[in-house]
C-alpha positions as CSV (number, residue, x, y, z in Angstrom):
1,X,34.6,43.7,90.6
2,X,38.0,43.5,88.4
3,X,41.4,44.0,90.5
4,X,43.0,46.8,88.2
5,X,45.9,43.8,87.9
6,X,43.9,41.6,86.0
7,X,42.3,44.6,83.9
8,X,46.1,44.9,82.8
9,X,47.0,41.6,82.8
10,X,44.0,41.2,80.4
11,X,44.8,44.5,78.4
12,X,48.2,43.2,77.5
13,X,47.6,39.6,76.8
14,X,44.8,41.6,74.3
15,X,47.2,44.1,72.3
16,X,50.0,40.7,72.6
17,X,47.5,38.8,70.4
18,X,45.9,41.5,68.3
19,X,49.9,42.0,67.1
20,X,50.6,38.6,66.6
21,X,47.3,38.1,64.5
22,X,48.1,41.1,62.1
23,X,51.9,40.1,61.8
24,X,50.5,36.4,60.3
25,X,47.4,38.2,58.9
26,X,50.0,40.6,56.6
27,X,52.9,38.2,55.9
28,X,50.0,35.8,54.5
29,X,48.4,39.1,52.4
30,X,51.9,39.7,51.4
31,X,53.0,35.6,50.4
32,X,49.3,36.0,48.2
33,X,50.0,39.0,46.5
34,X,53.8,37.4,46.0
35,X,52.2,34.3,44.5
36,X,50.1,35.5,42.0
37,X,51.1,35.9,38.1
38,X,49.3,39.4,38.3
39,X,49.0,42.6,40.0
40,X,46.1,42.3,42.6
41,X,45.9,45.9,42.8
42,X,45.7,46.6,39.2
43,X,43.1,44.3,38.3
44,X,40.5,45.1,41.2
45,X,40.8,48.6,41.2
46,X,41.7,50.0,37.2
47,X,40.0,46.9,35.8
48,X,36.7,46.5,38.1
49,X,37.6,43.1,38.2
50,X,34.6,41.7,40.9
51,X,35.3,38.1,41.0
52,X,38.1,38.9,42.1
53,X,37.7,41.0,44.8
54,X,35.3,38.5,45.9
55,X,37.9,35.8,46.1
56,X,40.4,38.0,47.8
57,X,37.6,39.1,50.5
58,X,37.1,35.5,51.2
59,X,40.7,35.0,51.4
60,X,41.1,37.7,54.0
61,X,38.1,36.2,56.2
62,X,38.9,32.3,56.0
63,X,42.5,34.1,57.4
64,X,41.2,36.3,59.8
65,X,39.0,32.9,61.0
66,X,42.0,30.5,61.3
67,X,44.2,33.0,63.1
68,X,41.2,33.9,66.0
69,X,40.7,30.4,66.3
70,X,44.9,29.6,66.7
71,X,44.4,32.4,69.1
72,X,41.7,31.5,71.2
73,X,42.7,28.3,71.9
Protein backbone atom coordinates (compact mmCIF):
# COMPACT_ATOMS: atom_id res chain seq x y z
CA UNK A 1 0.00 0.00 0.00
CA UNK A 2 1.35 3.74 -0.82
CA UNK A 3 2.60 5.82 2.29
CA UNK A 4 0.53 9.16 1.64
CA UNK A 5 4.46 10.62 1.46
CA UNK A 6 5.16 9.06 -1.66
CA UNK A 7 1.57 9.64 -3.11
CA UNK A 8 2.73 13.39 -2.71
CA UNK A 9 6.11 13.05 -3.41
CA UNK A 10 4.82 11.43 -6.63
CA UNK A 11 1.91 14.11 -7.19
CA UNK A 12 4.43 16.88 -7.25
CA UNK A 13 7.22 15.46 -9.16
CA UNK A 14 3.86 14.88 -11.71
CA UNK A 15 2.39 18.63 -11.87
CA UNK A 16 6.68 19.64 -11.81
CA UNK A 17 6.97 17.90 -15.15
CA UNK A 18 3.57 18.39 -16.72
CA UNK A 19 4.71 22.36 -16.28
CA UNK A 20 7.99 22.07 -17.58
CA UNK A 21 6.68 20.04 -20.71
CA UNK A 22 3.93 22.73 -21.64
CA UNK A 23 6.47 25.70 -20.88
CA UNK A 24 8.91 23.90 -23.88
CA UNK A 25 5.77 22.61 -25.58
CA UNK A 26 4.40 26.58 -26.02
CA UNK A 27 7.70 28.44 -26.42
CA UNK A 28 8.35 25.87 -29.41
CA UNK A 29 4.40 26.54 -30.77
CA UNK A 30 5.24 30.08 -30.29
CA UNK A 31 9.21 30.03 -32.07
CA UNK A 32 6.95 28.06 -35.12
CA UNK A 33 4.39 30.43 -35.50
CA UNK A 34 7.36 33.23 -35.21
CA UNK A 35 9.24 31.52 -38.04
CA UNK A 36 6.80 31.24 -40.58
CA UNK A 37 6.40 33.90 -43.57
CA UNK A 38 2.52 33.46 -42.88
CA UNK A 39 -0.19 33.59 -40.45
CA UNK A 40 -0.85 29.95 -39.27
CA UNK A 41 -4.10 30.96 -38.01
CA UNK A 42 -5.37 32.52 -41.03
CA UNK A 43 -4.53 29.98 -43.43
CA UNK A 44 -5.92 26.83 -41.49
CA UNK A 45 -8.99 28.25 -40.33
CA UNK A 46 -10.35 31.22 -43.12
CA UNK A 47 -8.59 29.39 -45.87
CA UNK A 48 -9.28 25.48 -45.10
CA UNK A 49 -5.89 24.98 -45.73
CA UNK A 50 -5.52 20.88 -44.80
CA UNK A 51 -2.06 20.24 -45.60
CA UNK A 52 -1.38 22.35 -43.40
CA UNK A 53 -2.97 21.56 -40.53
CA UNK A 54 -1.68 18.16 -41.15
CA UNK A 55 1.90 19.40 -40.86
CA UNK A 56 1.26 21.49 -37.82
CA UNK A 57 -0.58 18.29 -36.04
CA UNK A 58 2.57 16.35 -36.74
CA UNK A 59 4.57 19.16 -35.47
CA UNK A 60 2.70 19.29 -32.23
CA UNK A 61 3.10 15.27 -31.78
CA UNK A 62 6.86 14.76 -32.83
CA UNK A 63 7.08 17.76 -29.82
CA UNK A 64 4.94 16.38 -27.43
CA UNK A 65 7.13 12.88 -28.18
CA UNK A 66 10.63 14.41 -27.63
CA UNK A 67 9.63 16.35 -24.57
CA UNK A 68 7.89 12.85 -22.70
CA UNK A 69 10.85 11.08 -23.66
CA UNK A 70 13.44 14.20 -22.18
CA UNK A 71 11.09 13.71 -19.37
CA UNK A 72 11.07 10.20 -18.63
CA UNK A 73 14.47 9.64 -18.68
Amino acid sequence: MLDISQLLKASIATLIFVVIGLVVFAVAFFIITKVTPFSIRKEIEEDQNTALAIVIGSVILGLSWIIAAAIHG
